[in-house]
C-alpha positions as CSV (number, residue, x, y, z in Angstrom):
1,X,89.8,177.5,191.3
2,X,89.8,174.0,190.3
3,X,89.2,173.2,186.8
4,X,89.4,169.2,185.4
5,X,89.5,168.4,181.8
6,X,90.2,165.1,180.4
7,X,92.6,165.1,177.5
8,X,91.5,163.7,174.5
9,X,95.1,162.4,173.7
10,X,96.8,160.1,173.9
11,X,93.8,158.4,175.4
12,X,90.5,157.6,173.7
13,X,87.8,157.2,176.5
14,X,84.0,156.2,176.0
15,X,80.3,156.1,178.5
16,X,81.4,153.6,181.4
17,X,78.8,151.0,182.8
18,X,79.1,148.0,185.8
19,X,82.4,146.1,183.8
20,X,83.7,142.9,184.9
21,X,80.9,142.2,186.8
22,X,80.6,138.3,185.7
23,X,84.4,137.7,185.2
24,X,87.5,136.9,188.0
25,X,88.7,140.4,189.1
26,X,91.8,141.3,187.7
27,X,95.2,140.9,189.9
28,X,96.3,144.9,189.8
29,X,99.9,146.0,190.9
30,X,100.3,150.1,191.3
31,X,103.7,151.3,191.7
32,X,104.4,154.2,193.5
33,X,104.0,157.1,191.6
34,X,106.2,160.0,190.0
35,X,106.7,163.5,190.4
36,X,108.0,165.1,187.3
37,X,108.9,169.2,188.6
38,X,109.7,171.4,185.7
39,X,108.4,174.3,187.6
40,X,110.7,177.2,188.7
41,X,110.1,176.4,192.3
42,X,111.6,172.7,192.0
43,X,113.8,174.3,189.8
44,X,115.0,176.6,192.9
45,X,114.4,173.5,195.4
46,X,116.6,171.0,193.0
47,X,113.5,168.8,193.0
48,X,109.9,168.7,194.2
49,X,108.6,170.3,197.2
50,X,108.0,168.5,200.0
51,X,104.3,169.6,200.4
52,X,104.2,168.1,196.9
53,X,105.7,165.0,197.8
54,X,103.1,164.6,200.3
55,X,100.6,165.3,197.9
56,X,101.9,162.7,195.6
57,X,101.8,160.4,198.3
58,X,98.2,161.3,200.0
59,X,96.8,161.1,196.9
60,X,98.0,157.7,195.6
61,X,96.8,156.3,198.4
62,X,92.8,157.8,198.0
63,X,93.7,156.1,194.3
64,X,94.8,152.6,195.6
65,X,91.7,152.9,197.9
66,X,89.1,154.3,195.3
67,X,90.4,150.9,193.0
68,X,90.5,148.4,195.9
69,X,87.1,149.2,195.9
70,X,86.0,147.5,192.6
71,X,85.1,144.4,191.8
72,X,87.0,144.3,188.5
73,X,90.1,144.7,190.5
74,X,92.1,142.9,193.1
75,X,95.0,144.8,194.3
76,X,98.3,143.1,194.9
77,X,100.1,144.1,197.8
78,X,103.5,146.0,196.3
79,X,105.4,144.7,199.6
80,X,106.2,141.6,197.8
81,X,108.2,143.4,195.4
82,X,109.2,146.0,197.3
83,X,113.0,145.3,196.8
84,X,113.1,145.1,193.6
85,X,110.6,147.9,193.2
86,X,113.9,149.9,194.8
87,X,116.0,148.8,192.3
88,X,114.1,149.3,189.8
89,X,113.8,153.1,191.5
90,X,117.0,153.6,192.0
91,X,117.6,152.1,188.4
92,X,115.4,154.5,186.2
93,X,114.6,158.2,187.1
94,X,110.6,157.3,186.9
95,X,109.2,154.4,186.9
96,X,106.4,155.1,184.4
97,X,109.0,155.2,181.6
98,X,111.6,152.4,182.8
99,X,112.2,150.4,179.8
100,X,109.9,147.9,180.6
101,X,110.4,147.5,183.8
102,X,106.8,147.9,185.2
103,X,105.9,144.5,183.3
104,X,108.8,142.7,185.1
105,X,107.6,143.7,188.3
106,X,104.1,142.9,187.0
107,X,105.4,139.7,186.5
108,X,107.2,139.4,189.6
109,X,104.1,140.2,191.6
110,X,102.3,137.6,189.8
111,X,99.8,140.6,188.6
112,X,97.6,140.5,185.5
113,X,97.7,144.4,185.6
114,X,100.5,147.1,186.3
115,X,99.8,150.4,186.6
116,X,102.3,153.7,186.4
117,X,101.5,157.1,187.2
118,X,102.6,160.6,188.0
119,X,102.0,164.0,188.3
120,X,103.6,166.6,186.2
121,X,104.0,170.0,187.7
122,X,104.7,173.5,184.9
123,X,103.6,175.7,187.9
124,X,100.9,176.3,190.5
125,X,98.9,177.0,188.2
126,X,99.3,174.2,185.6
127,X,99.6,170.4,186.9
128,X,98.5,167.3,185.5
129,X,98.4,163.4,186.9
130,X,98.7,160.5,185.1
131,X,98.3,157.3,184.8
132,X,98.7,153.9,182.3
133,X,97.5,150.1,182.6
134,X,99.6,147.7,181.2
135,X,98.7,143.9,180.4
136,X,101.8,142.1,182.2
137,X,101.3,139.1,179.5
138,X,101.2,141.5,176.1
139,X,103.1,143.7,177.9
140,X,100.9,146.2,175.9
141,X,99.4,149.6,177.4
142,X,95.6,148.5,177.8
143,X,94.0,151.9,179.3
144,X,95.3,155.2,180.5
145,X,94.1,158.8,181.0
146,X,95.1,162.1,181.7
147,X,93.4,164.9,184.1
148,X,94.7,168.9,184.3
149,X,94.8,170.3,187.4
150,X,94.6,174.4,187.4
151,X,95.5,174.5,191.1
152,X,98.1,173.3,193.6
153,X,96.3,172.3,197.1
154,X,95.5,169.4,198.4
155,X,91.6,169.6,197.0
156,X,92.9,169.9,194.0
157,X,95.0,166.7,193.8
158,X,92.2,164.9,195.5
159,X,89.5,165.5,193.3
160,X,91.9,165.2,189.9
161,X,93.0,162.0,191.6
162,X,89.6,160.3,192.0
163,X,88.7,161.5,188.6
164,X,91.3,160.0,186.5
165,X,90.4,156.7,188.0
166,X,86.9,156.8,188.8
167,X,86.5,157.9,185.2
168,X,89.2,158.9,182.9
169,X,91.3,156.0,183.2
170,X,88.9,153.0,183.8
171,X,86.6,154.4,180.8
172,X,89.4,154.5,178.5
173,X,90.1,150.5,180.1
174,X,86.7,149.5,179.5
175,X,86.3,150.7,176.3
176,X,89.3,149.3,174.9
177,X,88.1,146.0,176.4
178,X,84.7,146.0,173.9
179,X,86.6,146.5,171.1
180,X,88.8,144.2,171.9
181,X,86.2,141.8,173.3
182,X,84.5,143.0,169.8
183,X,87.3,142.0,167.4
184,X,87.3,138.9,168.5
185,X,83.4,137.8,168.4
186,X,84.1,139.0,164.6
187,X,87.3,137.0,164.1
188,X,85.7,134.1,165.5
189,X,82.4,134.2,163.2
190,X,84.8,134.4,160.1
191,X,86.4,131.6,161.0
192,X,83.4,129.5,161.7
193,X,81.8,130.9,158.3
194,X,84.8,130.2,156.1
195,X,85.4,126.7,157.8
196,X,81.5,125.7,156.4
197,X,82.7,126.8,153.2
198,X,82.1,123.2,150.7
């Protein structure tokens, strides 16, 4: 049984529409992403399974497809930081908590966008996967999302997968983007109001 929720923390998300539609597409860097095994079986294994490796791997890919696919985003090829995307591996136990180092490699990649992700595994029975955008110029997180997964095959990761990024994680983008987009019509119009001012 496969059950999907979206978390309501720590990301916000909102109703998603055709975004970005009239604007450049964005130039998006994904790093490969974690496996974080607290389960008993990596436990016993002295890390992740290799089934779940696979996993991990098969389903980043359907992810780095499923975004290729948009308009608001063009991927950047991670071979032309793959060195230093191995240091940076070899540097930090998981890349989506390395200090920083996602937005150097952002930066290195010449990318507008970096995102981190992983899956976290308590059992067979209780997974999640993960992922964050960060803005490589604020270095600031600028969408995110989270999706349980309440079984371990490879359906399972597949359809959690498509759903944090189909939905989760690019609502959560989009809708930070209007507010943002938002603040500033309104910071703009104050300015231009007090600047007629006699």
């Amino acid at each position: 049984m496969l059950v999907i929720a979206l978390m309501a923390t720590p990301f916000a998300s909102a109703a998603s529409g055709d975004e970005g539609t009239d604007q450049q597409p964005e130039r998006l860097l994904i790093l490969p992403f974690d496996m974080v095994d607290s389960s008993l079986q990596g436990e016993m294994n002295h890390g992740p399974l290799e089934a779940d490796v696979a996993r991990l791997r098969r389903t980043a890919d359907i992810l780095r497809r499923s975004l290729g696919d948009r308009d608001e985003f063009e991927l950047v090829d991670p071979d032309s930081v793959s060195e230093k995307i191995e240091e940076a591996a070899s540097s930090y136990r998981y890349l989506y908590e390395c200090n920083g180092c996602q937005i150097d490699l952002g930066k290195a990649a010449d990318a507008d966008l970096v995102m981190t992700g992983w899956v976290q595994k308590v059992s067979n029975l209780i997974l999640n996967i993960n992922a964050t955008l960060y803005d490589v110029d604020t270095g600031q997180s600028v969408g995110g999302g989270s999706v349980d997964m309440r079984s371990n095959t490879n359906k399972s990761w597949r359809a959690a997968g498509l759903y944090l990024v189909e939905h989760a994680m690019l609502e959560n983008y989009h809708s930070r983007q209007r507010a943002r987009a938002a603040a500033e019509t309104t910071a703009t119009s104050q300015t231009g109001e007090q600047s007629e001012v006699p």
